[in-house]
C-alpha positions in Angstrom: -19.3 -33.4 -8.7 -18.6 -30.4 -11.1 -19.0 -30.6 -14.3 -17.2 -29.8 -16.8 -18.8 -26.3 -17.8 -18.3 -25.4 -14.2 -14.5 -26.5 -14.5 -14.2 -24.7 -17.5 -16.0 -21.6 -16.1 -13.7 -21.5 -12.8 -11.0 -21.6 -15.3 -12.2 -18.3 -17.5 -12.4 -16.6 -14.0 -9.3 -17.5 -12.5 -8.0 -16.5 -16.5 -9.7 -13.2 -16.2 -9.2 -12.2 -12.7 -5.3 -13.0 -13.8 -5.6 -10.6 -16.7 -7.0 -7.8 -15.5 -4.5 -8.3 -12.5 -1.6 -8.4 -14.9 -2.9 -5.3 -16.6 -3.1 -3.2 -13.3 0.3 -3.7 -12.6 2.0 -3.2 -16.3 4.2 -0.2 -16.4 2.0 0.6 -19.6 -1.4 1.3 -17.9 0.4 3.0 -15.0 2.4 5.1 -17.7 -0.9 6.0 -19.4 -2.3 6.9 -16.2 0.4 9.2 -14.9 0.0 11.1 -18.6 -3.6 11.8 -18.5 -4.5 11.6 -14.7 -1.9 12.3 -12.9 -4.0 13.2 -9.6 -4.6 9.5 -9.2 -1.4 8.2 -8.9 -1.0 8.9 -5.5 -3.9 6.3 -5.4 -3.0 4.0 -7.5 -1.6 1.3 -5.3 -4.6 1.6 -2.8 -7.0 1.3 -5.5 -5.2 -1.5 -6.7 -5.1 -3.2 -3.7 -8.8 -3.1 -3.6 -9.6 -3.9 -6.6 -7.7 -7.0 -6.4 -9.3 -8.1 -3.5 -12.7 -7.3 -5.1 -11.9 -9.2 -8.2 -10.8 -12.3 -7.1 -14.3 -13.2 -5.2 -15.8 -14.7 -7.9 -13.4 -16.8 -8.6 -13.5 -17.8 -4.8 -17.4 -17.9 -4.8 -16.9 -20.4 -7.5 -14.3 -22.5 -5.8 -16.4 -23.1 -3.2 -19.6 -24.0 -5.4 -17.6 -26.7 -6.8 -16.7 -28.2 -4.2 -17.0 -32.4 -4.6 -15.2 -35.1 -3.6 -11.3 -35.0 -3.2 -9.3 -36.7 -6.0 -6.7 -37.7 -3.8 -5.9 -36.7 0.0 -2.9 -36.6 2.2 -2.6 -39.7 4.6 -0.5 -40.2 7.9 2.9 -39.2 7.5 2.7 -37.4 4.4 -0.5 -35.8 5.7 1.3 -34.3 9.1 4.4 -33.5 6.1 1.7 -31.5 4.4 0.7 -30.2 7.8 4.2 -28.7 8.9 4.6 -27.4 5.3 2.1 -25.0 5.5 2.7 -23.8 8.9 5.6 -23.3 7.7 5.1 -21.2 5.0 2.7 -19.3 6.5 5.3 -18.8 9.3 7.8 -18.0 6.3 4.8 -15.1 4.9 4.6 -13.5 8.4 8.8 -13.3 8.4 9.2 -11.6 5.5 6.7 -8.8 5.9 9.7 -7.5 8.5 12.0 -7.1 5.2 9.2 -5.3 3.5 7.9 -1.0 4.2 3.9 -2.4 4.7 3.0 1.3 4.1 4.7 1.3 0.8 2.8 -2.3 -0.4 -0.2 -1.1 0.7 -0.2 2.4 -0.6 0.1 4.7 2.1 3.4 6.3 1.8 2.1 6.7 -1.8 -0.3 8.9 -1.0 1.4 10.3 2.1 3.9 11.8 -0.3 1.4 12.6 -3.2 4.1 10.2 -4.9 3.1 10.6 -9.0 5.6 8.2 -10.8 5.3 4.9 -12.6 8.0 3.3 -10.8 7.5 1.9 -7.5 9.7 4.0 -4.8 10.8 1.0 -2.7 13.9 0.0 -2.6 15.2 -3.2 -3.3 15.6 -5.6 -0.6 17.7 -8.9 -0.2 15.7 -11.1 3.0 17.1 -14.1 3.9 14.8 -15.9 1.9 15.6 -14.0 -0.9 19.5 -15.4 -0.8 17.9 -18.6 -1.9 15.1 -18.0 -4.1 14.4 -14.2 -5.9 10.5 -14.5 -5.5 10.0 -16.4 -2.1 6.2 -15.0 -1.5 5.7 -17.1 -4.8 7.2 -20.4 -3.7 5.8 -20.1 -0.5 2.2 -19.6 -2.0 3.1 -22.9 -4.3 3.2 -24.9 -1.4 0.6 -23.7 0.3 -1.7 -24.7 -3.3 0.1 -28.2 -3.6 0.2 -29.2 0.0 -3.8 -29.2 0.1 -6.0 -32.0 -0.5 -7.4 -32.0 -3.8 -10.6 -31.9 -5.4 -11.6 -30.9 -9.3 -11.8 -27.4 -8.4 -9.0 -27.5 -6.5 -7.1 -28.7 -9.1 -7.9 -26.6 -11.9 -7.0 -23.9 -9.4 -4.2 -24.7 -8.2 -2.9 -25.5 -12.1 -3.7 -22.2 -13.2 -2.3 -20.2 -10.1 1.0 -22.2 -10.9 1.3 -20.9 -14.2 0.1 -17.3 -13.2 2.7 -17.3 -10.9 5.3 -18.8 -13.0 4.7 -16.1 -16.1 4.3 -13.6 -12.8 7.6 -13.9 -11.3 9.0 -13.1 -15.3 6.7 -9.9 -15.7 7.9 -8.4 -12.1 11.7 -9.6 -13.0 11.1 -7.4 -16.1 10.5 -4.1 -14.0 12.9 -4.6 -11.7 15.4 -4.9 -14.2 14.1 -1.8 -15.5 14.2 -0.4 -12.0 17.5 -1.5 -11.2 19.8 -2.5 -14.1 22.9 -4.4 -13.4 22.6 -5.0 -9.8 20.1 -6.7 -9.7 21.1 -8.6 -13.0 24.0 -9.9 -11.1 21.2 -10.8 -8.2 19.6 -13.0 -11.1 22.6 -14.5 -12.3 23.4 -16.0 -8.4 19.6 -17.1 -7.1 17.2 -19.3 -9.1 13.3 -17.9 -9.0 11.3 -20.2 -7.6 13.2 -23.4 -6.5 15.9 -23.9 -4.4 19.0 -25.1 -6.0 21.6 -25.9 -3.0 24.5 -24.5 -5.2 23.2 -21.4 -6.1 22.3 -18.9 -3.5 23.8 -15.6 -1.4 25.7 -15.9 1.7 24.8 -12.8 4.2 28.4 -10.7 3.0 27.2 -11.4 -0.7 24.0 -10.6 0.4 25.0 -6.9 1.8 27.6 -6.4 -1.0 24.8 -6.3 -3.8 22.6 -3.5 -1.1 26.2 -1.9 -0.8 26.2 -1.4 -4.4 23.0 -0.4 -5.3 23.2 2.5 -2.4 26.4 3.2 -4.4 24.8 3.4 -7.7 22.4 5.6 -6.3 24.6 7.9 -4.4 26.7 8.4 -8.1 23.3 8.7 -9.9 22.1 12.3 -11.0 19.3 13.9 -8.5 
């Protein structure tokens, strides 16, 4: 069983790896960045991507150190529930990628196109997950995290990738109303973030009318 100097440890990495994570992506560094190196933007997205996956092994490492005995597990019929949850979210990760350009989230088109601004050149998309909840990739990941069996270290995990994730989705919903204004304010206004709400949510015509508009917008835009 952990104690509680390991707890608090795992918590000071998760905190830290969350951090410097947050700080990666801020418009500010990039900004910075662009003004004094701009060679490296092309790279920036790559390099983030690895650094990411660098940084978040010791919080991992440590997870698995403090390992103990589960505080409570899933039994029969909420254990197969549990079960077909996660498939399905894991089913609902791989059917999104489709609605996402994989070379732009990993950074190839980036650096295909020596692309130097801050901004992100994707385009926004509306999947049909995103007609029910704006940041699906997040509620997807919270119930991969709450459907496990839990142990201390689990626990304080899970708790912290929850609020990470929560103050997350508002950082990204701050660039993308930077990125695109009113449309996808409206977008806000229709879909809750993380939760399904059975009365708020896009049909697929309301769906294509906010892409309608926003190729509109950019159409009338200056060059």
């Amino acid at each position: 069983m952990p104690g509680i100097a390991d707890l608090i440890l795992l918590a000071l990495l998760w905190t830290g790896y969350f951090l410097i994570h947050s700080l990666l992506a801020s418009l500010w560094l990039k900004q910075l960045i662009a003004n004094h190196y701009p060679a490296l933007m092309p790279w920036y997205r790559i390099l983030f991507n690895a650094l990411a996956i660098i940084l978040i092994l010791p919080p991992l490492i440590a997870l698995w150190l403090f390992q103990s005995d589960p505080l409570w597990q899933w039994q029969g019929i909420l254990a197969w529930l549990a079960y077909t949850l996660m498939l399905l979210a894991c089913i609902g990760f791989i059917w999104t990628m489709r609605y996402y350009d994989s070379s732009e989230f990993f950074g190839i088109r980036q650096l295909q196109r020596h692309h130097q601004d801050v901004q992100d050149s994707e385009q926004l998309h509306i999947s049909p997950l995103h007609r029910y909840v704006r940041h699906p990739w997040y509620s997807l990941g919270l119930i991969l995290i709450w459907t496990q069996d839990m142990d201390a270290a689990r626990l304080v995990t899970a708790t912290l990738v929850t609020l990470y994730l929560l103050l997350g989705s508002r950082l990204e919903e701050y660039k993308l109303l930077l990125y695109h204004g009113d449309i996808y304010r409206n977008y806000q206004r229709r879909v809750p973030g993380l939760i399904p709400l059975p009365w708020r949510y896009l049909n697929r015509r309301e769906a294509e009318k906010i892409l309608a508009d926003r190729t509109l917008s950019q159409y009338r835009s200056p060059s």
